[in-house]
Every structure is written in C-alpha cells, then in structure tokens.
C-alpha positions in Angstrom: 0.3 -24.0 33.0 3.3 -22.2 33.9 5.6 -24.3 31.9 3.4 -23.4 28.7 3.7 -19.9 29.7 7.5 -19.8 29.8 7.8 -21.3 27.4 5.4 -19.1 25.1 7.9 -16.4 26.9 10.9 -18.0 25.5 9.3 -18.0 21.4 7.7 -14.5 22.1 11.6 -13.4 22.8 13.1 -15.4 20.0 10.8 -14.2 17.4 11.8 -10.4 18.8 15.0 -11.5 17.7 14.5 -12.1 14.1 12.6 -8.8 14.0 15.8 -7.1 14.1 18.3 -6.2 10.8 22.2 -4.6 10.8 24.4 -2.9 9.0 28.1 -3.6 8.7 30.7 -1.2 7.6 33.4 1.0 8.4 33.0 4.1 10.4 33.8 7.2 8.6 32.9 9.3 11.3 31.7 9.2 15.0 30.5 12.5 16.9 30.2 11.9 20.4 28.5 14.4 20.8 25.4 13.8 18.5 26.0 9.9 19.1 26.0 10.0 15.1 27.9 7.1 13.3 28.3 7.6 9.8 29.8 4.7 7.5 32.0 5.1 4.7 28.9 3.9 2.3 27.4 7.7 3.4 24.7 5.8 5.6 24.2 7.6 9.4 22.7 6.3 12.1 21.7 8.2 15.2 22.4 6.0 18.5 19.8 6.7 21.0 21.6 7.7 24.6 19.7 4.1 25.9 21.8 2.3 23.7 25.6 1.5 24.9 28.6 2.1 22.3 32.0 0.7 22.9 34.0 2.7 24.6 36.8 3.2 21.7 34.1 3.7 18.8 36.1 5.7 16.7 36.5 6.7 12.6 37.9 3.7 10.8 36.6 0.5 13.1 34.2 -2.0 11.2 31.0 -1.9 13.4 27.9 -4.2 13.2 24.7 -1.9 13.9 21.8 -3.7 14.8 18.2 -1.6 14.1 14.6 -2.2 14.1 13.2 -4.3 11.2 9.7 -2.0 11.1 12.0 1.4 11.7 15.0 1.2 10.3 16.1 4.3 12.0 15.7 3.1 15.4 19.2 1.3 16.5 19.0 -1.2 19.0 23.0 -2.3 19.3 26.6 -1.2 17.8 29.4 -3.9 17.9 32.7 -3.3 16.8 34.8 -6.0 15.0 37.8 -7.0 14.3 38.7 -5.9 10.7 
C-alpha cells in the first residue's frame, strides 16, 4: 500500500509539471524594485517575492519564465540563458 501511494505521489508531481508553460525572450527591462521583467516582445511579468531570480538578472539577458498553465500571470521560475 505504501508503494502505490508513492508512487501515485510521484505521477501527482509529474503531471504538476506539465501544467506549467514559459516564455523565452530577451529582457528589455528589470526593476528590482517592482520584481517586474519586461521582454523586448512588450510582454511583463510580475515575479512574486516567493519566487528566486538570479542574482545578475539584468536588461538584455535571454531568460526562460516559467508560469502557471490555468493563470498565466502567476510565474513559478526565471532562468537565465546563455544567448
């Protein structure tokens, strides 16, 4: 029984998972202040101050932002990349 139930834990956080959608794209501009990215493609996103954002965020990285499939307005992560 306790197998079945990690393992019905394991699917329940897999499935989470593939609830989740991001946007690439270059940062235009990053207030620190406001935790507001905008992209060069106009989009914003307002980082919630749960959420961690690398430490050298800053206007002109390419960043991955990960948000909530069922709110798109709710990020979840920010990754930067190499360009």
């Amino acid at each position: 029984m306790r197998k079945l139930i990690l393992a019905l834990g394991a699917a329940a956080l897999m499935a989470g998972a593939a609830w989740a959608a991001s946007a690439d794209g270059v940062v235009k501009e990053f207030n620190k202040d406001t935790r507001v990215i905008t992209l060069e493609d106009g989009k914003t996103y307002t980082v919630p101050a749960d959420v961690a954002l690398p430490a050298d965020l800053a206007a002109g990285m390419k960043v991955s932002i990960t948000v909530a499939d069922d709110d798109a307005t709710k990020v979840t992560a920010v990754m930067t990349s190499a360009m």
